[in-house]
C-alpha positions in Angstrom: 67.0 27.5 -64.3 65.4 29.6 -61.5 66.0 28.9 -58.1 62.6 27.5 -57.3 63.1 24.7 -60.5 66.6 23.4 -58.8 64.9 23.2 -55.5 62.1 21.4 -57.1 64.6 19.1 -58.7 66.5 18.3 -55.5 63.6 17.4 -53.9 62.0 15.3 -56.2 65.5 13.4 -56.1 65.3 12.8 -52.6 61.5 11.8 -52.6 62.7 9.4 -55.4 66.0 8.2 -53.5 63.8 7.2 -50.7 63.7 3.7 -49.9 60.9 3.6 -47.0 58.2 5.4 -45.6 60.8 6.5 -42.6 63.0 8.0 -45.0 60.3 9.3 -46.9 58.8 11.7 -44.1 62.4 12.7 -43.3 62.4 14.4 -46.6 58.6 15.5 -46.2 60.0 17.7 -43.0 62.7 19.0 -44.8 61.2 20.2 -47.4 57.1 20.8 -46.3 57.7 21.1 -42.4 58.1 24.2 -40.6 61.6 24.8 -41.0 61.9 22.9 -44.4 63.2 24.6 -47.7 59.3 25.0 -49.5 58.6 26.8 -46.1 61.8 28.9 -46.1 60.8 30.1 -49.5 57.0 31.3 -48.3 58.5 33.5 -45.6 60.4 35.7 -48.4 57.2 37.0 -49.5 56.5 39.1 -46.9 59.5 41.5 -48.0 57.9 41.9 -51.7 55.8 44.1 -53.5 52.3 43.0 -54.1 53.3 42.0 -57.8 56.2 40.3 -56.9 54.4 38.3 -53.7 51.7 37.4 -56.1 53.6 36.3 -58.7 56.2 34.5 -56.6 53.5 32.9 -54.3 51.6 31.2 -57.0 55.1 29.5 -57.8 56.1 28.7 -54.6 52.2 27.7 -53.7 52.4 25.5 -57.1 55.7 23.7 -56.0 54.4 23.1 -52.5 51.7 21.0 -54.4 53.8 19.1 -56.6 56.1 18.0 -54.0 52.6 16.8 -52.0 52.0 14.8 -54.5 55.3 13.5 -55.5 55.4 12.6 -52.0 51.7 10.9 -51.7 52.9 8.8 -54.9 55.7 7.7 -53.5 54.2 6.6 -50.0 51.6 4.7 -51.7 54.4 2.9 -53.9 56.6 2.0 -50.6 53.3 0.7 -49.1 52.8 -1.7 -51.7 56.7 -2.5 -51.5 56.1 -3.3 -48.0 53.5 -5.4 -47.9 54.6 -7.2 -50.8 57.7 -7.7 -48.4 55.8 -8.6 -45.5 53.3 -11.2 -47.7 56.6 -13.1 -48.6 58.2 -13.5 -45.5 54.8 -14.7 -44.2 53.2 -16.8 -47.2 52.1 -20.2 -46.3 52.7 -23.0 -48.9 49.2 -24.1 -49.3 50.2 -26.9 -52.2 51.8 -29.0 -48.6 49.8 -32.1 -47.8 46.6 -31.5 -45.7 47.9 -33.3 -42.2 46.2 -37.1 -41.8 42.2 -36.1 -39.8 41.4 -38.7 -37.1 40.3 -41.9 -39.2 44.3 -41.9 -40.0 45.8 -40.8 -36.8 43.3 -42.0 -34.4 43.9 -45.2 -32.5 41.3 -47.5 -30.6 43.0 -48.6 -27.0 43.4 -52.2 -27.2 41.5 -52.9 -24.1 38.5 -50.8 -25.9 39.2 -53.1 -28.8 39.5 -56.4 -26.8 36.1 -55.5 -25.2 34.3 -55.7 -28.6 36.2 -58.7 -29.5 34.8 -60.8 -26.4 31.4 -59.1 -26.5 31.4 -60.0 -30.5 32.4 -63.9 -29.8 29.4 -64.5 -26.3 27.0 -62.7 -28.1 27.7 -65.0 -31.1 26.5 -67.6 -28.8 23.5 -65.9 -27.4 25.0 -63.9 -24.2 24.1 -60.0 -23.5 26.1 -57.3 -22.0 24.6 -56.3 -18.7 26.9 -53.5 -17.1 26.5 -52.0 -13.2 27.6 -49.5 -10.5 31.8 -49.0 -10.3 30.9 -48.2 -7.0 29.1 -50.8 -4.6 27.5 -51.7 -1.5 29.6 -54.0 0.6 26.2 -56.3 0.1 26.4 -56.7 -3.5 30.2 -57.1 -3.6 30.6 -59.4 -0.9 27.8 -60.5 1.6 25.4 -61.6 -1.8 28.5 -63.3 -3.5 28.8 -65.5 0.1 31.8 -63.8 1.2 32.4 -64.8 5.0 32.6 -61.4 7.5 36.2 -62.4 8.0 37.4 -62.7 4.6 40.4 -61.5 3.4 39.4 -59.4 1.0 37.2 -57.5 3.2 40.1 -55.9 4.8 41.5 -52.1 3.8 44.3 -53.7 2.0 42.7 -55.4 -0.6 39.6 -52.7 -1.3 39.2 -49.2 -1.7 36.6 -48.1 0.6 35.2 -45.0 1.2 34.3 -43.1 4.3 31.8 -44.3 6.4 28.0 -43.3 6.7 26.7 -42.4 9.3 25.3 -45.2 10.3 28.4 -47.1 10.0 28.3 -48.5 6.4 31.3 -48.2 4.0 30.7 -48.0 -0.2 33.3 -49.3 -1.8 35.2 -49.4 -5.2 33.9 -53.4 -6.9 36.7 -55.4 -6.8 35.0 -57.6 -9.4 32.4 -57.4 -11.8 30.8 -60.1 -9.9 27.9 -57.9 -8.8 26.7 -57.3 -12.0 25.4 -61.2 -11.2 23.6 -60.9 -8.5 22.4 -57.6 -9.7 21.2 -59.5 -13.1 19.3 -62.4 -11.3 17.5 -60.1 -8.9 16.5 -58.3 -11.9 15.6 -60.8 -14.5 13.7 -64.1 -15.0 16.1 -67.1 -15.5 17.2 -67.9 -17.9 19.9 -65.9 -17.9 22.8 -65.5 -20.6 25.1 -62.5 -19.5 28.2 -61.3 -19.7 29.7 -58.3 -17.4 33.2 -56.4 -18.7 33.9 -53.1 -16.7 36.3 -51.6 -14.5 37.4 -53.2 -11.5 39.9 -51.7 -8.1 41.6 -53.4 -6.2 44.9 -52.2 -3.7 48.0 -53.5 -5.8 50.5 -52.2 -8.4 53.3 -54.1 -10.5 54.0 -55.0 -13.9 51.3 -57.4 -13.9 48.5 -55.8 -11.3 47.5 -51.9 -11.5 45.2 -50.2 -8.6 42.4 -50.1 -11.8 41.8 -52.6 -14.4 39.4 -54.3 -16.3 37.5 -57.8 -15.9 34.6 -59.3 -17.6 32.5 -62.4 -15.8 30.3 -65.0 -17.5 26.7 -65.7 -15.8 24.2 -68.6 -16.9 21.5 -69.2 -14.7 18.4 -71.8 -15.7 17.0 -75.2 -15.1 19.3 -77.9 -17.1 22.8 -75.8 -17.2 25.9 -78.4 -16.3 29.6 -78.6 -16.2 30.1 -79.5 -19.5 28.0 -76.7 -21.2 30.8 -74.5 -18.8 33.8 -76.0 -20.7 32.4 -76.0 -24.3 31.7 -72.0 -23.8 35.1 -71.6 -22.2 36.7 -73.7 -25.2 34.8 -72.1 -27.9 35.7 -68.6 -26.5 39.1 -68.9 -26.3 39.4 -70.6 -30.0 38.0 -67.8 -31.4 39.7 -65.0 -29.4 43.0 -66.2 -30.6 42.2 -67.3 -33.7 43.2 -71.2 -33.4 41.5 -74.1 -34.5 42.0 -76.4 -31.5 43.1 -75.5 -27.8 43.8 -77.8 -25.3 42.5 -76.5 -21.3 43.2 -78.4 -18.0 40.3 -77.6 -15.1 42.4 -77.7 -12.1 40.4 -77.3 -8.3 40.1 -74.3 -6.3 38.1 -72.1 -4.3 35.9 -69.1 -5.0 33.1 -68.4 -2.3 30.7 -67.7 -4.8 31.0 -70.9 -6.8 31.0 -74.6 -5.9 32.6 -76.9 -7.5 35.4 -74.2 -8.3 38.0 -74.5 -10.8 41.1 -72.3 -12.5 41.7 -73.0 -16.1 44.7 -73.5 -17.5 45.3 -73.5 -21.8 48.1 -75.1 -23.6 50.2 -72.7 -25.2 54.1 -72.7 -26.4 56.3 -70.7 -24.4 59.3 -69.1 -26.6 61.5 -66.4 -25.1 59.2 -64.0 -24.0 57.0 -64.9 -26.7 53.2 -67.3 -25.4 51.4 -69.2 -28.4 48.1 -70.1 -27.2 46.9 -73.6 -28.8 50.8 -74.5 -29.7 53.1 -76.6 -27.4 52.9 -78.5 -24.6 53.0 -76.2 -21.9 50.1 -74.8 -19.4 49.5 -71.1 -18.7 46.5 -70.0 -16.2 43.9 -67.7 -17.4 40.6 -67.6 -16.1 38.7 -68.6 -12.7 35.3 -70.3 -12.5 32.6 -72.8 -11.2 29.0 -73.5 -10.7 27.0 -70.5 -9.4 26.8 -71.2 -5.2 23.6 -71.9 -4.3 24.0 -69.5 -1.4 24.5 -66.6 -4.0 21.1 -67.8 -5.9 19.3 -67.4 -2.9 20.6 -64.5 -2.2 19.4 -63.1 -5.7 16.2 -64.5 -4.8 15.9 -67.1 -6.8 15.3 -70.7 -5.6 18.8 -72.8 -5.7 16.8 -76.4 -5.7 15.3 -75.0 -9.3 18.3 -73.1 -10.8 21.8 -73.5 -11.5 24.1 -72.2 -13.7 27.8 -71.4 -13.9 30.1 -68.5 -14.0 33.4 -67.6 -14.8 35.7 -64.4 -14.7 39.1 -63.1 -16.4 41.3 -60.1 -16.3 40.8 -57.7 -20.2 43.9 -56.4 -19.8 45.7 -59.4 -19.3 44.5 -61.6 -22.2 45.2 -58.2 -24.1 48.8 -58.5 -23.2 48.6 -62.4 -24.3 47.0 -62.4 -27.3 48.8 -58.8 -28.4 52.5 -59.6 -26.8 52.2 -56.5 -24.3 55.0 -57.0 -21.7 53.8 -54.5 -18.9 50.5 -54.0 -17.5 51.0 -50.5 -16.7 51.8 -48.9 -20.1 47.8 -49.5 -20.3 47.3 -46.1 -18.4 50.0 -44.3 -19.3 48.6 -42.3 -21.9 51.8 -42.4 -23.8 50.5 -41.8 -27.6 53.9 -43.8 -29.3 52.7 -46.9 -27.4 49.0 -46.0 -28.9 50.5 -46.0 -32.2 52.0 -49.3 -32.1 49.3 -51.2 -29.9 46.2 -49.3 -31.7 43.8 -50.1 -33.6 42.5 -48.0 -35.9 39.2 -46.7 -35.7 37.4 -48.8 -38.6 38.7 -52.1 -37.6 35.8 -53.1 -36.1 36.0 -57.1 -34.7 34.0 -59.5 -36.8 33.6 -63.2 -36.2 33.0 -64.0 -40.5 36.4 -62.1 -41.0 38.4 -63.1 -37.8 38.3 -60.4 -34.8 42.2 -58.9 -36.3 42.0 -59.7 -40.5 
């Protein structure tokens, strides 16, 4: 075996012992590189005769190819090995579930939800949603509901105002939906059949009261309305929001400055532990505010009072929500905490229906 067919062995060995493309080129210099053993083996030929460096170049010149090309082959096979290496430390399972889209993970906030329930049970009987500003004129939110100058509620304590014009007038954030009435009547032609939920501010924070919350009033304004059409709506209402057959509600005196006669209503529930069952019991639980419209605040809408009358009547979302849902703290309402979504949600296709119930 010549000397040229044992280098050529050895090197092919190497080339074939190599186990990546690092290890690879180290061979590749040592054989093909400047200094390498193929290269070694060209500069002899400049000590031969022509025949001899013609001869003897073709071989060397032929093993310089073949060890090209032994080494080409094996790069591209260590290529392949490597990205077949690469593909499985990186594959993705694609036979794993698809993840749950947003019909199955998405949740309606019950407050949204409790807002179609009502809306679903007044315009059952023949109400419409009238909506208005979130922020008001100290005109709509107190002077047209007959609010005196020096009342209460007027005061920076109890309202979020903003800065003043500069003419000396304040906006203000509604701390009631109770303009959306006098909005309505200026408006529209009695009769009138509306009801008003939205967002409402007012300066307090605990476990039952948050700085922003949600309220929806009652308006019916025409010729013949009367106390007792007031009380069957209220009654009829709150059968159907918590799905009972009978409840039981006590009318008890009190004062709003836009209504006269006004009253609070109580319902009978069943108090258990933590737990209130509406239309159960013997025990009363407070729940809603109302009273024949004032006939200062029909004027006031422009209407004449010794024509029209009607009566009103207001209550807190949030805080039927927590009744009729068993939702101990106000203020997990705003906290955007998605585990408490999860359990209090609704999902997005259970849309409130009066043949079905509101919850089936």
């Amino acid at each position: 075996m010549t000397d040229i067919e044992q280098l050529e062995a050895s090197i092919l060995d190497d080339i074939h012992a190599a186990a990546d493309e690092a290890a690879l080129e180290s061979v590749r210099v040592a054989t093909l590189g400047k200094q390498g053993s193929v290269s070694a083996l060209l500069k002899t030929l400049g000590a031969m005769s022509p025949d001899e460096r013609r001869t003897r170049g073709a071989a060397i010149n032929a093993l310089k190819d073949r060890v090209g090309l032994a080494i080409a082959d094996r790069k591209a096979v260590l290529k392949d090995a490597a990205l077949d290496a690469r593909l499985a430390r990186e594959t993705v399972d694609i036979t794993l579930p698809v993840r749950p889209g947003p019909l199955a993970e998405g949740r309606i906030h019950p407050v949204s939800q409790v807002i179609d329930e009502i809306t679903a049970i007044f315009t059952d009987m023949g109400f419409s949603v009238a909506e208005g500003p979130d922020i008001e004129t100290d005109h709509y939110n107190f002077t047209a509901l007959n609010f005196p100058p020096d009342h209460p509620a007027r005061e920076m304590h109890d309202t979020f105002f903003l800065k003043p014009k500069q003419d000396g007038s304040r906006l203000l954030l509604r701390t009631h939906t109770s303009p959306v009435q006098v909005r309505t009547m200026e408006r529209e032609k009695p009769p009138i059949r509306i009801i008003a939920p939205g967002r409402t501010y007012r300066c307090d924070s605990d476990a039952t009261h948050t700085p922003m919350f949600h309220q929806v009033e009652g308006l019916v304004i025409d010729e013949t309305t009367h106390f007792g059409h007031l009380k069957w709506v209220l009654e009829e209402f709150l059968k159907a929001f918590f799905e009972v057959d009978e409840v039981k509600t006590r009318f008890r005196p009190s004062f709003f400055p836009f209504t006269e006669p006004s009253m609070e209503v109580d319902v009978g529930c069943k108090r258990s532990g933590s737990e209130i069952r509406i239309g159960e019991g013997d025990d009363w639980l407070e729940i809603l505010g109302c009273g024949m419209v004032h006939p200062n605040v029909i004027r006031s809408a422009g209407l004449d009072p010794d024509r029209y009358q009607g009566f009103a009547f207001g209550m807190g979302i949030d805080r039927i929500a927590m009744l009729k849902y068993g939702m101990p703290d106000l203020r997990a309402f705003f906290d955007a905490d998605v585990r408490w979504l999860r359990h209090y949600g609704f999902r997005p296709l259970d849309l409130p229906s009066l043949y079905g119930g509101l919850t089936s």
